[in-house]
C-alpha positions in Angstrom: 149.3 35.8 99.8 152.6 33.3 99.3 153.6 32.3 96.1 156.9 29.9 96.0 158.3 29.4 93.1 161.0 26.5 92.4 161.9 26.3 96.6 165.3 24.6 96.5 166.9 23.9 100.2 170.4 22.1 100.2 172.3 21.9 103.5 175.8 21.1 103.2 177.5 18.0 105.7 181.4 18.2 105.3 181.5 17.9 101.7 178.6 16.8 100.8 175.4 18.6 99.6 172.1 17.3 100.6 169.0 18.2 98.9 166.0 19.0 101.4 163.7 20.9 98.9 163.7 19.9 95.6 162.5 22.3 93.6 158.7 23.3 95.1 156.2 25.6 93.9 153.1 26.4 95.8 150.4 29.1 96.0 148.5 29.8 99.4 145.6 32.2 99.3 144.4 34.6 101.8 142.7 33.2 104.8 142.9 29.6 103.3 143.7 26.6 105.7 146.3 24.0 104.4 147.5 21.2 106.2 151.3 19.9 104.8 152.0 16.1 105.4 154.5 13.7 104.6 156.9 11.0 106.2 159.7 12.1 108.5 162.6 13.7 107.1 160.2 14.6 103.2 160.9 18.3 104.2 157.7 19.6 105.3 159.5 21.3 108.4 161.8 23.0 106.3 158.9 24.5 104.2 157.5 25.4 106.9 160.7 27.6 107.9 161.0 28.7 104.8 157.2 30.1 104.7 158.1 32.1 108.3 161.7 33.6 107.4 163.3 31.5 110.0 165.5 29.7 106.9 166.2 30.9 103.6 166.1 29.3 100.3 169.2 27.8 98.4 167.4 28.5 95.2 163.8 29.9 93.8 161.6 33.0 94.6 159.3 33.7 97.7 156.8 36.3 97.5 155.0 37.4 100.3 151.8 39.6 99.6 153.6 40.2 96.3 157.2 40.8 98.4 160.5 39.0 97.5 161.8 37.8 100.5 165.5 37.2 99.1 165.4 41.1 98.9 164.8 42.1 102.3 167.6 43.0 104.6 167.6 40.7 108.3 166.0 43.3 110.0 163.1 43.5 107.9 163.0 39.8 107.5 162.5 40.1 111.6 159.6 42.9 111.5 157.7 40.6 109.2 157.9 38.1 111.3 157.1 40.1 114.1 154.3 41.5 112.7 152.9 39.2 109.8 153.7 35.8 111.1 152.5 33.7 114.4 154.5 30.6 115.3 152.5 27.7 117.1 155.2 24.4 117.9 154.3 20.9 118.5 156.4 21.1 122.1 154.7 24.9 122.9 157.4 26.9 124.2 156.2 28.9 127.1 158.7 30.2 129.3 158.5 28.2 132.0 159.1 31.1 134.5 156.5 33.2 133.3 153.0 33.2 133.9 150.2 32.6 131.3 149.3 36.3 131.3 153.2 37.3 130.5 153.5 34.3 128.0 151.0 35.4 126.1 152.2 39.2 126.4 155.5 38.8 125.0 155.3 39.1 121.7 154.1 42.7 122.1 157.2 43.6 123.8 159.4 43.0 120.4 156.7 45.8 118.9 157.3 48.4 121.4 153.7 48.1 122.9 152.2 49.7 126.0 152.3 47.2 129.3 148.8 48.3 129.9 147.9 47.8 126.1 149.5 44.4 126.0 147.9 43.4 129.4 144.2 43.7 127.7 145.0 42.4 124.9 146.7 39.1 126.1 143.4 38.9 128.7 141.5 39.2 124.9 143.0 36.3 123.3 143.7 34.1 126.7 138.7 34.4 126.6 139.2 33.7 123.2 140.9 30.3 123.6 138.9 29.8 127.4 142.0 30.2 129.3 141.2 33.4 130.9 140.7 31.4 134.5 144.4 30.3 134.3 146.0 33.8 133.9 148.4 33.8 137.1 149.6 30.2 136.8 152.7 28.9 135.8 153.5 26.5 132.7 154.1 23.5 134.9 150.3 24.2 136.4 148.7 23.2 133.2 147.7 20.0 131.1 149.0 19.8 127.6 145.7 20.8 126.1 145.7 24.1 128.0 149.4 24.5 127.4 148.6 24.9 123.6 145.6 27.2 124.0 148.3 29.6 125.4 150.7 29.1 122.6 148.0 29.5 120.2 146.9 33.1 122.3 150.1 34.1 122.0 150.5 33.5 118.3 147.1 35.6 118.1 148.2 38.7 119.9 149.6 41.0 117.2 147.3 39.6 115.1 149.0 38.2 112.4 148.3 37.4 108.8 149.5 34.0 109.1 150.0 31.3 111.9 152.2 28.5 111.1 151.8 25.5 113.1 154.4 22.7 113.2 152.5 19.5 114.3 150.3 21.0 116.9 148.4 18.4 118.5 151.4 16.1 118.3 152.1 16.0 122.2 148.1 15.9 123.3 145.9 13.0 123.1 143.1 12.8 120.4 139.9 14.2 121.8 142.1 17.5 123.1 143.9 17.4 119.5 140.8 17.9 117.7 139.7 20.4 120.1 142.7 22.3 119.2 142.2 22.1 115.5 138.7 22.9 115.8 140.0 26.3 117.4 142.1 26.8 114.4 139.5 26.3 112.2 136.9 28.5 113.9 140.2 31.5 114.3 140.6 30.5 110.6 137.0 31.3 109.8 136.4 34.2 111.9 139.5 36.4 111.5 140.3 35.0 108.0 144.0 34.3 108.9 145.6 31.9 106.8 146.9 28.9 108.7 149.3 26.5 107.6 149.6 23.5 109.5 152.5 20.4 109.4 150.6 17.3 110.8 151.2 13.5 110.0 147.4 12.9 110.9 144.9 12.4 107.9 142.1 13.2 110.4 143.4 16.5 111.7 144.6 17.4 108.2 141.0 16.3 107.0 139.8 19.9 109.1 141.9 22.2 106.5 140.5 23.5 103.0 143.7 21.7 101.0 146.1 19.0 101.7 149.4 19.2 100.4 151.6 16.1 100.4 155.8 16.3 100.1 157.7 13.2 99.4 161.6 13.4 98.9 161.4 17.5 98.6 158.6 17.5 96.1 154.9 18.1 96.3 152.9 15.0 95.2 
């Protein structure tokens, strides 16, 4: 499903070039689970950009299901993230003045679907993560835990191929953490989406098929 080939990232401060990436090549199969660690500031975030179109490479090839990303134009670079691509974030990002229900209906707007088509949908995904009791309340109204159930339902909606996850259970204690992963795991299994999943815990990454570990912009 993703092949990288020789991933360079430089970003350039004032005159200076600083290498992020240094040349990373990686192949991600179809409904596999891999967790990416490393220290702080090893480039794992940027790879994960990189693998959901939000950033593009300085230098090497992407291929998406066989697709050269460097060829697409912006716009199609946004459908396939619309469409191929769910986003779950260590800090959630639920609009705080919407409720669960529209949270997790959002996404559908961006693909032109049916208010009464997205409404059943979201009410699918919100029983598939247990939140389907929380439906009218607000971001505020909810632990962390339940917070990132939502984030993850919303991810689900249009059913993507892939869900990236950038430290997910960072900002929840341990026993809702693993609850969390064990929900990726079991979407993972089920619906044979491939997750990829930035985490600086060896236990949570210890639920994922594959660990890949990035040191100074290189895979170990």
């Amino acid at each position: 499903m993703i092949r990288l080939e020789n991933i360079r990232k430089d970003y350039r401060l004032g005159i200076v070039e600083v290498p992020v990436l240094r040349g990373v090549s990686l192949h991600i199969a179809e409904g596999e689970f891999v967790a990416v660690m490393g220290a702080s500031g090893s480039g794992k975030s940027t790879l994960l950009n990189i693998l959901g179109c939000l950033d593009t490479p300085s230098s090497g090839r992407y291929l998406l299901e066989g697709t050269p990303i460097d060829s697409l134009t912006d716009n199609a670079l946004s459908e396939v993230r619309a469409r191929s691509i769910g986003f779950v974030f260590q800090r959630f990002h639920l609009i705080k003045f919407l409720s669960v229900l529209d949270n997790t209906k959002m996404p559908m707007e961006f693909l032109n679907v049916k208010d009464a088509e997205a409404d059943t949908a979201a009410r699918r995904w919100l029983g598939r993560v247990r939140m389907e009791h929380r439906l009218d309340h607000f971001p505020h109204q909810l632990s962390g835990g339940e917070r990132q159930r939502v984030a993850i339902a919303r991810a689900l909606i249009k059913t993507p191929k892939i869900i990236l996850a950038d430290e997910p259970t960072g900002n929840l204690d341990e026993k809702v953490g693993h609850e969390i992963i064990q929900l990726f795991r079991d979407l993972n299994r089920e619906l044979r989406v491939t997750v990829i999943m930035v985490t600086h815990a060896p236990d949570i990454a210890a639920v994922a098929d594959r660990t890949i570990h990035i040191r100074d912009g290189l895979i170990q």
